[in-house]
C-alpha positions in Angstrom: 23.0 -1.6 -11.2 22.3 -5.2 -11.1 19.3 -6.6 -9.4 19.9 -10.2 -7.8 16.8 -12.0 -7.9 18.0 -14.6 -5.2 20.1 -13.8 -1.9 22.9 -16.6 -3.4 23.6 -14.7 -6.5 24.9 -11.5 -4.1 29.0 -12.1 -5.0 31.3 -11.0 -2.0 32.5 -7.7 -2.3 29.6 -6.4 -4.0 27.0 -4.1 -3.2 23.7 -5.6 -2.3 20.8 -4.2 -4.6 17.4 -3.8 -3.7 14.6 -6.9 -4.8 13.2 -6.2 -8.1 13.4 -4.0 -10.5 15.5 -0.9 -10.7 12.6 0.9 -12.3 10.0 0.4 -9.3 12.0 1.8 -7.0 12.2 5.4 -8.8 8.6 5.2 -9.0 8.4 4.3 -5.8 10.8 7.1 -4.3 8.5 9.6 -6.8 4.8 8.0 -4.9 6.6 8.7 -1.7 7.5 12.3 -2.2 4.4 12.9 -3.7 2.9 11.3 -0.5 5.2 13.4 1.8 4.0 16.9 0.6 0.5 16.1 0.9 1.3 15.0 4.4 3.2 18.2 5.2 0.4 20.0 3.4 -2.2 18.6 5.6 0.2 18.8 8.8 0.9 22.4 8.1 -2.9 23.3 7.5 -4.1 21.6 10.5 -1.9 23.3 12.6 -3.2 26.8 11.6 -7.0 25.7 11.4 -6.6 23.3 14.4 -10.0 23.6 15.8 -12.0 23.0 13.3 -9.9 19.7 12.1 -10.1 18.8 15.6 -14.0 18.8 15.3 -13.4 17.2 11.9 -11.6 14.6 13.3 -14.0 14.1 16.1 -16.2 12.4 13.7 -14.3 9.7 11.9 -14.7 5.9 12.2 -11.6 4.8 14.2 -12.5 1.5 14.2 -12.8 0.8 10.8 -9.6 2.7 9.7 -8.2 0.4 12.4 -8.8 -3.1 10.9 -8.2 -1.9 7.6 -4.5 -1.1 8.8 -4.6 -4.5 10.5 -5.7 -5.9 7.0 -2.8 -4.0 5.1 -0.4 -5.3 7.5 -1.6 -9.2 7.6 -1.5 -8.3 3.6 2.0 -7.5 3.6 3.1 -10.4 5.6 1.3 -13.0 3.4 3.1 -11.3 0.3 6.4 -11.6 1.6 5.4 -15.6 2.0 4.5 -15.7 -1.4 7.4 -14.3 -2.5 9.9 -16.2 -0.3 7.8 -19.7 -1.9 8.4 -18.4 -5.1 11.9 -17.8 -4.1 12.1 -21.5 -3.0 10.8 -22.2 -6.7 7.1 -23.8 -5.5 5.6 -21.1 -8.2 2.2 -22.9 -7.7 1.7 -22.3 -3.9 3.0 -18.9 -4.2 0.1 -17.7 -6.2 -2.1 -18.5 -2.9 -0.1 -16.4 -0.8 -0.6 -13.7 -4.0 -4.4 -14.5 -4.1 -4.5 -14.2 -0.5 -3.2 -10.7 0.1 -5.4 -9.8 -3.0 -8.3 -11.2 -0.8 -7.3 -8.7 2.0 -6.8 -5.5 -0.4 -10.2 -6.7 -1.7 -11.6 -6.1 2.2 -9.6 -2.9 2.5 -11.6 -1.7 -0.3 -14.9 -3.1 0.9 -14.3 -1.3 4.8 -13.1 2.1 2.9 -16.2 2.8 0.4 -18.0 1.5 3.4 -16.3 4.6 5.6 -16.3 6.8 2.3 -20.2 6.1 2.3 -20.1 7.3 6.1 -18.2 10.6 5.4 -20.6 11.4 2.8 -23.3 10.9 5.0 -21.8 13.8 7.7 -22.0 16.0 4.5 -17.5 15.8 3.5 -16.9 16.5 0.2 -13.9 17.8 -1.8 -16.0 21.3 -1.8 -16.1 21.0 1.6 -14.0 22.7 4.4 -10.2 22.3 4.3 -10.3 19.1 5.7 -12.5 17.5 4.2 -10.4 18.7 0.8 -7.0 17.4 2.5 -8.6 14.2 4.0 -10.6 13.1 1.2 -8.1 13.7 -1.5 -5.2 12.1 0.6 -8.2 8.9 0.8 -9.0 8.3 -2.6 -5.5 8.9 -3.6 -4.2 6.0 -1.2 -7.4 3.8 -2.5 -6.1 4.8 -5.9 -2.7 2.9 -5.4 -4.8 0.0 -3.7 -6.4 -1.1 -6.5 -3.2 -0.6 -8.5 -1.6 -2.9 -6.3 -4.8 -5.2 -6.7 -4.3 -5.4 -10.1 -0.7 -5.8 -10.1 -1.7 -8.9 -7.6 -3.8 -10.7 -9.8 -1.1 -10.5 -12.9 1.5 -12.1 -10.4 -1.1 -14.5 -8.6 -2.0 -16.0 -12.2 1.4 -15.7 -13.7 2.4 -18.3 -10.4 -0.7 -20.6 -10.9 0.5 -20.8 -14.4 4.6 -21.5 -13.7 5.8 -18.4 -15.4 8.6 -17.8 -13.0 10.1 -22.0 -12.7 12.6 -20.3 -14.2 13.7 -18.4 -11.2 13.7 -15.2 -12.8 10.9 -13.2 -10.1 11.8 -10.0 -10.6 8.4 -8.7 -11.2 7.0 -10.3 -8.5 9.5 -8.7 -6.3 8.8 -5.5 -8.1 5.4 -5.9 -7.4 5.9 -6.8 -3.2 8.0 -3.5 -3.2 5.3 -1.7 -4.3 2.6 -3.2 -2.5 4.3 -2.5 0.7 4.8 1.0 -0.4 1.2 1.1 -0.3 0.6 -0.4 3.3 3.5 1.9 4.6 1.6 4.7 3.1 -1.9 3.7 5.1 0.4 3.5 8.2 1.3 7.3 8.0 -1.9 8.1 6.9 -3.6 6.1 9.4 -1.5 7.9 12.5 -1.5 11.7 10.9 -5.4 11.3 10.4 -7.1 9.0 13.3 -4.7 9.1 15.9 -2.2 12.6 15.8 -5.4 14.2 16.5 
């Protein structure tokens, strides 16, 4: 299965592939099942222990969880700039739009230990009731992929500043906005099952 790096090398007739590597998206269908049991998991627990999550639930910080969606969602938008740049072959600029969406996963992180610190403050803990087991885990597993995504960031952001991809070949960077927007989908869900389907 071939993987067209720019939208003129799709032949008619053809079958138009996905952007980036084959390879990233098998990971990423395997991070998204993984992601969907937990949901169902959580989703199926809360429903027979629905008063106590409701109390649990009671005492989250909204806002916070909030802006970092906002945040993951401006970071998503500024990644697909940098990759339509680098499309455009201006491999330079592109690594702004990279280091900028880095910027925002870095204030993600900053606003989640800050909430983390918060929960740990009411007492959660992974020992804790079922929620705070199913809540918690889900959490750090999504901050997990966030920094993975950060530090797939930076290798793209320098590899710009530094004209590896003048040659037009960006499928790693495409690889790399696939993935990262895997991640902000993933906060999406998580943000409505958790702080709003309450």
């Amino acid at each position: 299965m071939k993987v067209y790096a720019h939208p003129e090398d799709h032949q008619p007739g053809s079958v138009q592939a996905l952007p980036g590597d084959l390879a990233i998206w098998f990971f990423i269908a395997a991070e998204l099942l993984v992601f969907a049991v937990l949901f169902i998991c959580f989703a199926e627990v809360r429903h027979e222990q629905a008063l106590s999550f409701r109390q649990a639930e009671d005492q989250l910080a909204r806002l916070p969880a909030l802006a970092e969606t906002l945040i993951l969602i401006c970071s998503s938008y500024t990644v697909v700039g940098a990759v339509e740049t680098l499309r455009q072959g201006h491999a330079r600029s592109a690594s702004r739009g990279f280091l900028l969406s880095l910027s925002l996963g870095a204030a993600f992180c900053v606003l989640k230990i800050l909430e983390l610190h918060h929960d740990a403050e009411l007492g959660m803990s992974l020992s804790g009731s079922s929620f705070d087991m199913f809540y918690l885990s889900l959490i750090v597993f999504h901050f997990m992929h966030v920094l993975m995504g950060m530090s797939m960031l930076s290798v793209v952001a320098w590899r710009s500043a530094h004209g590896t991809y003048a040659d037009g070949a960006i499928h790693g960077a495409e690889s790399v906005a696939a993935f990262w927007h895997m991640v902000d989908l993933l906060w999406v869900f998580l943000f409505v099952l958790v702080y709003v389907l309450s």
